[in-house]
C-alpha positions as CSV (number, residue, x, y, z in Angstrom):
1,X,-5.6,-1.6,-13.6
2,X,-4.3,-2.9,-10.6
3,X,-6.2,-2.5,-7.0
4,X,-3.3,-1.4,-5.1
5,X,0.3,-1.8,-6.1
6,X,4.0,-1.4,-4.5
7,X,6.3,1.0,-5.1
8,X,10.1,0.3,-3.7
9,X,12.1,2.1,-6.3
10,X,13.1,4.8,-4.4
11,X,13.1,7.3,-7.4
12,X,9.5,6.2,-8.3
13,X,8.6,7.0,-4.6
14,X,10.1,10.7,-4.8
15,X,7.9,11.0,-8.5
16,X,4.7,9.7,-7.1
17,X,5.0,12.2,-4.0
18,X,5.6,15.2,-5.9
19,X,2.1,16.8,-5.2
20,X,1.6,17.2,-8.9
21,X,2.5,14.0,-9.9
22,X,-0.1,12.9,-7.0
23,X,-2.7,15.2,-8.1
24,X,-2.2,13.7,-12.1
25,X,-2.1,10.0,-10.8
26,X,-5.4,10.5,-8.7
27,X,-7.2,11.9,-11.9
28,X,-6.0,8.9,-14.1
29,X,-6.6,6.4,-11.6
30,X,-10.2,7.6,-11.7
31,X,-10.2,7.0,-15.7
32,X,-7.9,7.5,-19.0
33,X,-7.2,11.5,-19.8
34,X,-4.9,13.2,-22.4
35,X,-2.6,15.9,-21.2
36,X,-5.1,18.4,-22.8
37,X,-7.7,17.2,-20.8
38,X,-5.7,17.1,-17.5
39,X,-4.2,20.4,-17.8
40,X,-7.7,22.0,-17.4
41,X,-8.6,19.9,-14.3
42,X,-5.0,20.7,-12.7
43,X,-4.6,24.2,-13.9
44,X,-1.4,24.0,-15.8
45,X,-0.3,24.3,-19.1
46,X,-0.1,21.2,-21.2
47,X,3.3,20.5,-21.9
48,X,3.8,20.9,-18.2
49,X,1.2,18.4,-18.0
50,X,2.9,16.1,-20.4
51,X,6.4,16.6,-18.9
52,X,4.6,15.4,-15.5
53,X,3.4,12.3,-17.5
54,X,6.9,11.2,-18.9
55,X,8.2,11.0,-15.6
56,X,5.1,9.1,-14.6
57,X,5.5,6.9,-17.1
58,X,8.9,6.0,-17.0
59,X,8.6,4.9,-13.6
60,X,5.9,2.1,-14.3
61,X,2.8,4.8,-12.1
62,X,0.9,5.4,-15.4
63,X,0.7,3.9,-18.9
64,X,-0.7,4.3,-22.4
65,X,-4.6,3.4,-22.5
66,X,-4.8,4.1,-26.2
67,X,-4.5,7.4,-28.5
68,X,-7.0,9.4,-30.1
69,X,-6.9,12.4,-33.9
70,X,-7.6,15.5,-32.6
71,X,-7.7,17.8,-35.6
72,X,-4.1,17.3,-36.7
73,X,-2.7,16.0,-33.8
74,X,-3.0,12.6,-32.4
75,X,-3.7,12.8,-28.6
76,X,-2.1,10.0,-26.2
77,X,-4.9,8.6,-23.7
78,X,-2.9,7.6,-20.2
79,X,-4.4,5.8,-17.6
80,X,-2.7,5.1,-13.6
81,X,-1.0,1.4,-13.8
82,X,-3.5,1.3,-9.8
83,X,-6.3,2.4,-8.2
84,X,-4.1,3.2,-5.1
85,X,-0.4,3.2,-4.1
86,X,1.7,2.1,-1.1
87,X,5.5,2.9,-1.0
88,X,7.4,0.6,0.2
89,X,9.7,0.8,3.2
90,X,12.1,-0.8,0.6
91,X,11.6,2.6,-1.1
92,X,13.8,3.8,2.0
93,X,16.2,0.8,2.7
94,X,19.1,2.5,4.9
95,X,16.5,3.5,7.0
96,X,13.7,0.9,7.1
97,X,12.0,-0.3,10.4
98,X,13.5,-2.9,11.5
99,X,11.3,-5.1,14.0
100,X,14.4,-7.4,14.9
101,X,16.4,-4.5,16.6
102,X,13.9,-4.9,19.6
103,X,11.2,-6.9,21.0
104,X,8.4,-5.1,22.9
105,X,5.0,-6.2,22.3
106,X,3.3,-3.6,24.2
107,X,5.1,-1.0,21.8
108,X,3.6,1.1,19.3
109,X,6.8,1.9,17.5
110,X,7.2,-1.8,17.2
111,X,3.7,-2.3,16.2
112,X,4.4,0.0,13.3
113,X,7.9,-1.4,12.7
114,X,6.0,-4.7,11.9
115,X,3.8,-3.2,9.8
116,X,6.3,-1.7,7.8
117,X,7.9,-5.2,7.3
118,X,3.9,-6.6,6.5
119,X,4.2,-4.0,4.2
120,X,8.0,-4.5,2.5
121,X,7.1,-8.4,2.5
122,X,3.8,-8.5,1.0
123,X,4.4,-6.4,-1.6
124,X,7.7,-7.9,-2.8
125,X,5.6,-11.1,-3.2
126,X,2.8,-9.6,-5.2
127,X,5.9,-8.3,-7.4
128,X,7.3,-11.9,-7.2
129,X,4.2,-13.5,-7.9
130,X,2.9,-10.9,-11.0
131,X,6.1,-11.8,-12.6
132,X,5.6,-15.1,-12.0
133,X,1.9,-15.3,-13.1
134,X,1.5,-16.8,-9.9
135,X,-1.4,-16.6,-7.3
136,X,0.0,-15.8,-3.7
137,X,-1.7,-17.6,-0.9
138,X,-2.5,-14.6,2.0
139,X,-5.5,-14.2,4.3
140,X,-6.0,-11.2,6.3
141,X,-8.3,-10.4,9.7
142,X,-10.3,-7.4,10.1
143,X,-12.1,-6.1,12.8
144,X,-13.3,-4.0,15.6
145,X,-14.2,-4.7,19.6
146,X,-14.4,-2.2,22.3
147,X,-13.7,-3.1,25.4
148,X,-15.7,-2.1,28.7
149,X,-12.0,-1.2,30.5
150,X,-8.6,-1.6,30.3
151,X,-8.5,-4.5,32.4
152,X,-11.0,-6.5,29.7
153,X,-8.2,-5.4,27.0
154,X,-5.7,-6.6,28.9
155,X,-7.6,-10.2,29.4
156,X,-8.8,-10.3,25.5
157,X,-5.4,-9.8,24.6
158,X,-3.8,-12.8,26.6
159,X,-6.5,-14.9,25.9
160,X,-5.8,-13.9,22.3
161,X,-1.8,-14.5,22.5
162,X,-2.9,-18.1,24.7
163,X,-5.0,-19.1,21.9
164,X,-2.6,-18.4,18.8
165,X,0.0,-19.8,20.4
166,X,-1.4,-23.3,21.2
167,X,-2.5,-22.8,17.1
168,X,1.1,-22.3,16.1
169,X,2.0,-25.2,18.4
170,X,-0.4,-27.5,16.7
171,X,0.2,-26.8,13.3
172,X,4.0,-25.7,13.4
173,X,6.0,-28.2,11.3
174,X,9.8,-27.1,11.0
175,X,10.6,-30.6,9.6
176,X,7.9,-31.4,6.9
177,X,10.1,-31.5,3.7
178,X,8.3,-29.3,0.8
179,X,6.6,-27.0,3.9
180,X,7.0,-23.5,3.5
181,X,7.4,-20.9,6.3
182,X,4.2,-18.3,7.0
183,X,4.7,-14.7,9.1
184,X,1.9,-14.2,11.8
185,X,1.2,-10.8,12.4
186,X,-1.4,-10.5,15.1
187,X,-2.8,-6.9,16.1
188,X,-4.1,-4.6,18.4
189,X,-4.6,-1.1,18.7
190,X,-7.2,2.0,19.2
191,X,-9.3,2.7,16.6
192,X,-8.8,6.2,14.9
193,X,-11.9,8.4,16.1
194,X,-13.4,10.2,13.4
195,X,-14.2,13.5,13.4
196,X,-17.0,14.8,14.8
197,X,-19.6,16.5,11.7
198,X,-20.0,19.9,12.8
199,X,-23.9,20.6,14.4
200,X,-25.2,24.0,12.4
201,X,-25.7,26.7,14.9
């Protein structure tokens, strides 16, 4: 099973989102279950269940982990094809961000319109690179600061822009034959505050 996988088939978005569907890939993705055992845990009757799975299955979002003799009947043992699931902006293609139409870098709706594209790019070449039997060469950034005022923000994040830029300079080679061209998708927003655990009275 897969960490995290892509979905940009648009009908295999519409499947996976059916709350249902959702509710069936969450159990499997937590281990293999037969329709008779996920009927119980979902409350519906079993060849509901199993109509669920076929569409599951034919979409790639689950697959057979093995089968099992129950009295007379062999049971099927299906397991999620991931852990998690991202859908693709590709999933939506008409209507896809698209981070080209404008340039504001102090945007949020471009921030996420890049992010969409992080999202549409990275997972076409884990798709690429699967079939391929490939390993795909990524490194990622993570972390948190918090900053005394706006005005420290607003210094950190020139400082920031100053100091990739002079990187890019130095290591930019739009000649070198055999080079290959790498996104940089640099960053910066408020963190989500979590909610606040509720004090007993």
């Amino acid at each position: 099973m897969l960490d995290v996988t892509v979905i940009e088939d648009p009908e295999a978005a519409a499947v996976s989102l059916d709350p249902t569907r959702a509710r069936l890939l969450a159990e499997l993705a937590a281990g293999p279950a037969s329709a008779a055992m996920l009927a119980g845990k979902v409350g519906l009757p079993r060849q509901k269940v199993n109509y669920h799975l076929k569409a599951l299955e034919r979409h790639g979002l689950v697959e057979l982990a093995g089968e099992r003799r129950k009295g007379n009947v062999t049971e099927r043992l299906m397991r999620a094809t991931a852990a998690s699931y991202v859908i693709s902006p590709l999933a939506l293609a008409a209507v896809q961000p698209d981070p080209e139409r404008f340039r504001d870098q102090l945007s949020a709706r471009w921030l996420l319109a890049l992010g969409a594209r992080l999202v549409r790019d990275v997972g076409s070449l884990v798709t690429g690179a699967a079939k391929a039997r490939q390993r795909l060469a990524t490194y990622a950034l993570d972390g948190e600061v918090r900053f005394a005022s706006a005005a420290e923000r607003a210094a950190f994040v020139e400082e920031l822009t100053a100091g990739v830029t002079a990187l890019i300079r130095k290591y930019d080679a739009p000649d070198a034959e055999g080079g290959r061209g790498h996104r940089i998708v640099v960053a910066v927003h408020p963190t989500l505050k979590q909610s606040e655990p509720e004090i007993p009275q």
